[in-house]
Backbone as JSON, one array per atom type, in Angstrom:
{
  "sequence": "XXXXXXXXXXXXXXXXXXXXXXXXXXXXXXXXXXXXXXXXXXXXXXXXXXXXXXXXXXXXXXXXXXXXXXXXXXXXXXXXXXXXXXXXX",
  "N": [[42.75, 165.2, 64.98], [40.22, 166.97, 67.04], [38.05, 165.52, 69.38], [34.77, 165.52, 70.31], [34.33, 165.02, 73.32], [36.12, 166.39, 73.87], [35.94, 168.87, 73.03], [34.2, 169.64, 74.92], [35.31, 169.37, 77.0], [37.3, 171.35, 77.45], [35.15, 173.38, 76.58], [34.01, 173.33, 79.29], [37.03, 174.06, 80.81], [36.86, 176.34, 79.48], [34.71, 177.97, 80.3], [35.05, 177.9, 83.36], [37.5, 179.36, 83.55], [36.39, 181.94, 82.16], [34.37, 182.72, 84.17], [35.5, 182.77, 86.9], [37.23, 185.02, 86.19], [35.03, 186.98, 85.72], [34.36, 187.4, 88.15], [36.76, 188.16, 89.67], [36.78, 190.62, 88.57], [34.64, 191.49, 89.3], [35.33, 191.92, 91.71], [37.44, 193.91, 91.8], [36.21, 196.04, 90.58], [34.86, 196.29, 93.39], [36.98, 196.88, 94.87], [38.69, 198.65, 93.66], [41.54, 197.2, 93.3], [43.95, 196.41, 92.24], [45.29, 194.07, 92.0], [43.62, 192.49, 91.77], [42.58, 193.11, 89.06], [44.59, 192.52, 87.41], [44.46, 189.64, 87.91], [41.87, 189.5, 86.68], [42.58, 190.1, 84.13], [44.13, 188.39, 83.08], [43.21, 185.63, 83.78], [41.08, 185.71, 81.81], [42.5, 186.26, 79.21], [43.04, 183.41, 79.37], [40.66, 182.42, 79.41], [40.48, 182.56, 76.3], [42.33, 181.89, 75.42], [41.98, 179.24, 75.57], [40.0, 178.58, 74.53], [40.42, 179.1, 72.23], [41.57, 176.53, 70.97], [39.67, 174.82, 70.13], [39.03, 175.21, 67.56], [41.58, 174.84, 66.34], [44.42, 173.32, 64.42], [45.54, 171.62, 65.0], [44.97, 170.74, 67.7], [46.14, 169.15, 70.3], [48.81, 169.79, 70.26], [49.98, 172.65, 70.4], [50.14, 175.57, 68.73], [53.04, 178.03, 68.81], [52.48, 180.55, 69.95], [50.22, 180.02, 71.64], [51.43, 179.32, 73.87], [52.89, 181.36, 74.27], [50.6, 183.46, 74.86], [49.75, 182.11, 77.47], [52.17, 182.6, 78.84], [52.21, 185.38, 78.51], [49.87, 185.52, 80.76], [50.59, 184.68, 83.18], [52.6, 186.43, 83.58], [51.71, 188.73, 84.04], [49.88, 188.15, 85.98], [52.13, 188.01, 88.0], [53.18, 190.47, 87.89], [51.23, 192.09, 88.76], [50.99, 190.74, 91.61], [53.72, 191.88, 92.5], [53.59, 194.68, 92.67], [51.64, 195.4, 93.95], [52.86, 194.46, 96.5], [55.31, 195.66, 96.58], [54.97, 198.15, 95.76], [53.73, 201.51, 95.96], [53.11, 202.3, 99.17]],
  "CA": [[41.34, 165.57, 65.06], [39.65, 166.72, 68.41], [36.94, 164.68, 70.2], [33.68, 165.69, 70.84], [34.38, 165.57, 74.56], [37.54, 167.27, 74.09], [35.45, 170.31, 72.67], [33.56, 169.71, 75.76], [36.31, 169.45, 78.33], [37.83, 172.78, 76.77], [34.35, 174.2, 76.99], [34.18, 173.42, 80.84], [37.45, 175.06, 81.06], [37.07, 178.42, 79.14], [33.31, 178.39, 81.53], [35.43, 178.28, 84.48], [38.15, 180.52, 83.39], [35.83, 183.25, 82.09], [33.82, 182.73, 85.91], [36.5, 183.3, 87.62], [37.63, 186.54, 85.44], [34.35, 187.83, 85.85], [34.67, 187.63, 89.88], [37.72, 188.82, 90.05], [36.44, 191.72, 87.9], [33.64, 191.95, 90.13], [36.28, 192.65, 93.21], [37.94, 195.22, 91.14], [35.12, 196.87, 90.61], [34.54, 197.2, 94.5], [38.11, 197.23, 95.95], [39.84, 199.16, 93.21], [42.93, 197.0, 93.5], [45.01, 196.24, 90.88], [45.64, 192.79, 91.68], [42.49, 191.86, 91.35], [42.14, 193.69, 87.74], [45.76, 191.82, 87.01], [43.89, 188.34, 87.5], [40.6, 189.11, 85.91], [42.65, 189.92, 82.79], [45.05, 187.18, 83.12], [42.3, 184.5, 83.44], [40.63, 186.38, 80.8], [43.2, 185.53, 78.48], [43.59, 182.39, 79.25], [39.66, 181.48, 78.49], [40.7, 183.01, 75.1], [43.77, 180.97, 74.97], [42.19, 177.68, 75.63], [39.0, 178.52, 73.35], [41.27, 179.03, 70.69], [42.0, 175.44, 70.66], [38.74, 174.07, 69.63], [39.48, 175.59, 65.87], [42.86, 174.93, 65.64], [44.03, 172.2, 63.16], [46.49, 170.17, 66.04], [44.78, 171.08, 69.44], [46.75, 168.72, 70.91], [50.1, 170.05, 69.7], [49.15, 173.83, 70.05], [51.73, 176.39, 68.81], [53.81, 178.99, 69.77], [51.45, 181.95, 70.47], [49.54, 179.42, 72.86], [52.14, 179.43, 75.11], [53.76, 182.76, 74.72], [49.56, 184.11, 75.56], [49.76, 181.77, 78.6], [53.48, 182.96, 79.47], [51.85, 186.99, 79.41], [49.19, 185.56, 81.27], [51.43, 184.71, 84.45], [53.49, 187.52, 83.8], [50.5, 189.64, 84.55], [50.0, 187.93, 87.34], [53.38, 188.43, 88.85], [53.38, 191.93, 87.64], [50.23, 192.35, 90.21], [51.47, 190.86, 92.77], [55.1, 192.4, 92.48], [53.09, 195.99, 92.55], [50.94, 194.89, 95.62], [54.11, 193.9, 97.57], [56.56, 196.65, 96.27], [54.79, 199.46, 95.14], [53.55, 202.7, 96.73], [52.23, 202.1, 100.08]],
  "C": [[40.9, 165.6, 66.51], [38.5, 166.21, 68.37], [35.73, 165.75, 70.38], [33.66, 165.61, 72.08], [35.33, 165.93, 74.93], [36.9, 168.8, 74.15], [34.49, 170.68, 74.12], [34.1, 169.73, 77.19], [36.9, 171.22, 78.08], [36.41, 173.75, 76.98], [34.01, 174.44, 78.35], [35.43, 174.37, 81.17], [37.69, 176.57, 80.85], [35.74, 179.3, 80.12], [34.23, 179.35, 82.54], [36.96, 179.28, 84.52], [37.32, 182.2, 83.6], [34.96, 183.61, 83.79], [34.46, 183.22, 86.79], [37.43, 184.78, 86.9], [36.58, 187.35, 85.88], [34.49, 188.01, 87.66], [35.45, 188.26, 90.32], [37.15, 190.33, 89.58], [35.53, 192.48, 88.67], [34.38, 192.88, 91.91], [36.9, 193.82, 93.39], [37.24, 196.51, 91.04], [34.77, 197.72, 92.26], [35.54, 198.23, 95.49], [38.69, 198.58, 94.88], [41.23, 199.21, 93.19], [43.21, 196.27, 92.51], [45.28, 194.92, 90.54], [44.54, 192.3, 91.63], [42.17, 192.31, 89.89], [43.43, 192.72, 86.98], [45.0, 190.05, 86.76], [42.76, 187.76, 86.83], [41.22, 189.37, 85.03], [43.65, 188.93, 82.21], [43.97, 185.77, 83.17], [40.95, 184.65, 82.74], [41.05, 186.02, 79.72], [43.65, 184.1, 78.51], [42.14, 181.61, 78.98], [39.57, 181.38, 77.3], [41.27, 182.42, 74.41], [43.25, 179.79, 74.7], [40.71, 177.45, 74.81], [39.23, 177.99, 71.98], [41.76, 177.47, 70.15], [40.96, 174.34, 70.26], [39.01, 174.36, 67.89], [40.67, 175.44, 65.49], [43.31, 173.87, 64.93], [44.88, 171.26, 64.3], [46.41, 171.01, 67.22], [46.09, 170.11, 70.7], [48.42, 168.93, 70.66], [50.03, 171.76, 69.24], [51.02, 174.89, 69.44], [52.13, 177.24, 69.33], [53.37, 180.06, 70.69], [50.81, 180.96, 71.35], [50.62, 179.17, 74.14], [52.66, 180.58, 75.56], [52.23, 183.67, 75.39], [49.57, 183.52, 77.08], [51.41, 182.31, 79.67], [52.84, 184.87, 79.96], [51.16, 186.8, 79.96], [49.79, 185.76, 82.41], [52.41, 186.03, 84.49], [52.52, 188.81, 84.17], [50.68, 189.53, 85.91], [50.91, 188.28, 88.35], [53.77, 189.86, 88.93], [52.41, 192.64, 88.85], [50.48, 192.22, 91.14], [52.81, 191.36, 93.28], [54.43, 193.96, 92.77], [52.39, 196.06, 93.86], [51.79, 195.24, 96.99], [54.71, 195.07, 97.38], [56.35, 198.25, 96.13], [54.78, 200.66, 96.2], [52.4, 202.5, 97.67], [51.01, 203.79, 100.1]]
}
């Protein structure tokens, strides 16, 4: 069973996830660079990810899809900055 300031620690972090998605989003918006659209939807999914764990029946023992969403999250990420670094100057 989760806590009442579990649901409330989890709500601080999906805040400051989604905050930081929208910023990044906001950069995207001006720069039109990729790695900034790579991390607003990567810490996008991950306020999604860690939402998802207020309803789930063993938050503290999350399952498989909670890690494999946080595994495409970083793989985003790396996919951005691998495209940044490598791509077409």
């Amino acid at each position: 069973m989760i806590t009442t300031f579990e649901v409330f620690l989890l709500g601080v972090v999906t805040t400051a996830f989604l905050t930081t998605a929208t910023f990044f989003f906001v950069y995207w918006r001006r720069s039109r660079d990729s790695l900034f659209l790579c991390f607003a939807v990567a810490f996008a999914m991950e306020a999604f990810n860690d939402a998802s764990l207020v309803g789930a029946p063993h938050p503290n023992n999350p399952s498989r899809w909670y890690f494999i969403i946080r595994l495409v999250s970083f793989l985003i990420i790396l996919g951005g900055i691998l495209k940044k670094n490598y791509g077409r100057q």
